[in-house]
KEKE-3310 file (N, C-alpha, C; in steps of 0.2 Angstrom, whole numbers, plus 5000, padded with zeros to 4 digits):
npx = (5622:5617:5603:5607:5601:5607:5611:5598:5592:5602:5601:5587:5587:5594:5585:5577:5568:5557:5556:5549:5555:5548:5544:5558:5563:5554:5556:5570:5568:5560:5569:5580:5575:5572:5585:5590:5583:5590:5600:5597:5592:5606:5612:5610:5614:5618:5620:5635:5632:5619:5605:5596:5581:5578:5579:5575:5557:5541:5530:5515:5505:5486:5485:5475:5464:5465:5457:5463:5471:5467:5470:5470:5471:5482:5491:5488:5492:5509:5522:5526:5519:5519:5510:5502:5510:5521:5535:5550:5567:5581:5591:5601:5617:5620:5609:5595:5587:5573:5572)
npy = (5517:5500:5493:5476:5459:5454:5468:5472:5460:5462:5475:5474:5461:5470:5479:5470:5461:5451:5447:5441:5432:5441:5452:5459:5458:5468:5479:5481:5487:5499:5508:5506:5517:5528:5532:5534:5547:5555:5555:5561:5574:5579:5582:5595:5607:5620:5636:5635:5644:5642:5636:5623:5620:5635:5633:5620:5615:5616:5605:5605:5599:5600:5593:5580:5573:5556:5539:5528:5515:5504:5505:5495:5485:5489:5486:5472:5467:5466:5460:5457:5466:5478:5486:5491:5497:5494:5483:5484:5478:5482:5495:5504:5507:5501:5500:5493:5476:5475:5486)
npz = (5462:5462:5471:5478:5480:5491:5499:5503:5510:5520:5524:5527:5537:5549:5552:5557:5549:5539:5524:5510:5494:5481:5491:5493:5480:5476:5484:5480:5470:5473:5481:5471:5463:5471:5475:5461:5458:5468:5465:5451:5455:5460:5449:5445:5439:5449:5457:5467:5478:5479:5490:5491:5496:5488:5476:5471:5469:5481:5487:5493:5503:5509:5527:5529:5540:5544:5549:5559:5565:5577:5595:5604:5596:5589:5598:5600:5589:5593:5598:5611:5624:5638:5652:5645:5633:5618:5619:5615:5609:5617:5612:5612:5618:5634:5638:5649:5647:5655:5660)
capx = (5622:5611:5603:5608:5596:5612:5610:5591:5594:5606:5595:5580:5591:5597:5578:5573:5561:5557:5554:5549:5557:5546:5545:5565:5563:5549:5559:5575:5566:5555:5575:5583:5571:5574:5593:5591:5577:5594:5606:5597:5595:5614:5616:5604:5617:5616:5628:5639:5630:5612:5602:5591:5575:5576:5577:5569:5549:5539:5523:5513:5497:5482:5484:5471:5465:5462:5456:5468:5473:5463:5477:5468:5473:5490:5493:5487:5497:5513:5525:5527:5517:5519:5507:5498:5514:5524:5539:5554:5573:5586:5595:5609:5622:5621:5601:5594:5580:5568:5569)
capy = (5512:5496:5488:5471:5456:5453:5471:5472:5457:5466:5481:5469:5461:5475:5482:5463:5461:5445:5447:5436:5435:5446:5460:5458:5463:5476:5483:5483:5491:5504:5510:5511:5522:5533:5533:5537:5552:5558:5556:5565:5581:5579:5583:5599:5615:5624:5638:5633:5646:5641:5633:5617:5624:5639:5629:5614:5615:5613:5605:5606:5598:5600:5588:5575:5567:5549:5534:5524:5509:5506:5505:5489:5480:5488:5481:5464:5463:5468:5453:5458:5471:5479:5491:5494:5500:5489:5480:5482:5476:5487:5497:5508:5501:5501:5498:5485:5474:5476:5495)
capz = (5466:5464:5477:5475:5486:5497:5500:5504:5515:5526:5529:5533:5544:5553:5555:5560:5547:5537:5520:5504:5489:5481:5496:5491:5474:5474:5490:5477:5463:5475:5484:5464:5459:5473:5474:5454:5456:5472:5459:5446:5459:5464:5444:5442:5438:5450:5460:5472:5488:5479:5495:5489:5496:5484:5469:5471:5469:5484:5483:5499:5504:5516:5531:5533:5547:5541:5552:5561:5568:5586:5601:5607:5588:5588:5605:5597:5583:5595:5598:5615:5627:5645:5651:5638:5628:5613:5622:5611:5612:5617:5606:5613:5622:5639:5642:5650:5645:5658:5661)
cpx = (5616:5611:5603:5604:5600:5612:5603:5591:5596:5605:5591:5584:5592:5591:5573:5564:5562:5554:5554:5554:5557:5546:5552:5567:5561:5552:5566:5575:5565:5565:5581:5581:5571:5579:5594:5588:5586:5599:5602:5595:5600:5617:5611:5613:5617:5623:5631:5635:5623:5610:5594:5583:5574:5575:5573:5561:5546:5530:5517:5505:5494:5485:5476:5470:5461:5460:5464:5468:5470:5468:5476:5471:5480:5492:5491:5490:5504:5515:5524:5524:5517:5513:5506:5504:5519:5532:5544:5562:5575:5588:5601:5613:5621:5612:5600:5586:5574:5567:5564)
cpy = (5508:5493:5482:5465:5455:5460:5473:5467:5456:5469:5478:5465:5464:5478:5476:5462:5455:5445:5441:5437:5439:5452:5462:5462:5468:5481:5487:5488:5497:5510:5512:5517:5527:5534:5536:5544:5557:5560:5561:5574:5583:5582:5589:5605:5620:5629:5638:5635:5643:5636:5629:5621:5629:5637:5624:5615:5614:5613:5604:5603:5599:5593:5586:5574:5560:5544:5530:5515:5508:5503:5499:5484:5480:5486:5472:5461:5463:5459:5453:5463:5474:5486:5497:5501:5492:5489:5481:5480:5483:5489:5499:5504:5503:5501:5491:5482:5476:5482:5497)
cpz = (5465:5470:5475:5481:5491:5502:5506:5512:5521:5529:5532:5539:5551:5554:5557:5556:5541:5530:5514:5500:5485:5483:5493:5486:5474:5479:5484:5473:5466:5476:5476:5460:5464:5474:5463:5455:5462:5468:5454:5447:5459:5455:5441:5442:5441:5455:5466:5481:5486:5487:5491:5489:5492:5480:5467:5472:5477:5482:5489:5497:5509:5521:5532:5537:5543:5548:5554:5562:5576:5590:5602:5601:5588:5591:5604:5594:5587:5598:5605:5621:5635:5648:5647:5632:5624:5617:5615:5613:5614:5612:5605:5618:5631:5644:5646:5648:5649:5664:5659)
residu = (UNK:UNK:UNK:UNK:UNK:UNK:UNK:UNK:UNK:UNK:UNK:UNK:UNK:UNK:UNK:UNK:UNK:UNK:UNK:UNK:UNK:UNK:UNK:UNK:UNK:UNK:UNK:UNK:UNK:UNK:UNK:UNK:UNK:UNK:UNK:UNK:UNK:UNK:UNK:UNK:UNK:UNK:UNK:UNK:UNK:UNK:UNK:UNK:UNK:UNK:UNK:UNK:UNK:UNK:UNK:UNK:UNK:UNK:UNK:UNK:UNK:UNK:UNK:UNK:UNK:UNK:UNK:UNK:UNK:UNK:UNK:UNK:UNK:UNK:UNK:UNK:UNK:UNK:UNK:UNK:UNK:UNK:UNK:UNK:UNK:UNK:UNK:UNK:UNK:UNK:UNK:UNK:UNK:UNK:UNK:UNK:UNK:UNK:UNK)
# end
């Protein structure tokens, strides 16, 4: 399955997100290269009761703690804010806005 840019622009859509031309393609390229690496699993030989987890590698790391983002900033860049949390639309059916 490729992504194709009418694809890519239906997802961004549906996740309300505004992309370039560019973001568009490296978004297309980044999602072929994972739907192939999916596909090349889906064609490993294995037996019918095997369970993924025992066959597939795992590669585990430490957890990190890294620096973040400070609450005050990510509440800056937010389109929208209400005590001191990020305003978003609704999403399920039957909410109302200003619950």
């Amino acid at each position: 399955m490729e992504m194709t840019p009418e694809k890519i622009r239906h997802i961004a859509e549906l996740a309300r997100l505004q992309l370039s031309g560019e973001e568009e393609a490296s978004l297309a390229r980044d999602i072929d290269e994972i739907l192939a690496y999916v596909e090349s699993i889906s064609e490993l030989d294995l037996p019918p009761d095997a369970s993924r987890a025992e066959i597939l590698p795992r590669e585990w790391r430490e957890d990190q703690v890294e620096p973040s983002i400070a609450r005050d900033e990510m509440l800056d860049n937010a389109a929208e804010t209400r005590d001191g949390q990020v305003v978003v639309p609704p999403v399920l059916p039957g909410q109302e806005e200003d619950a």
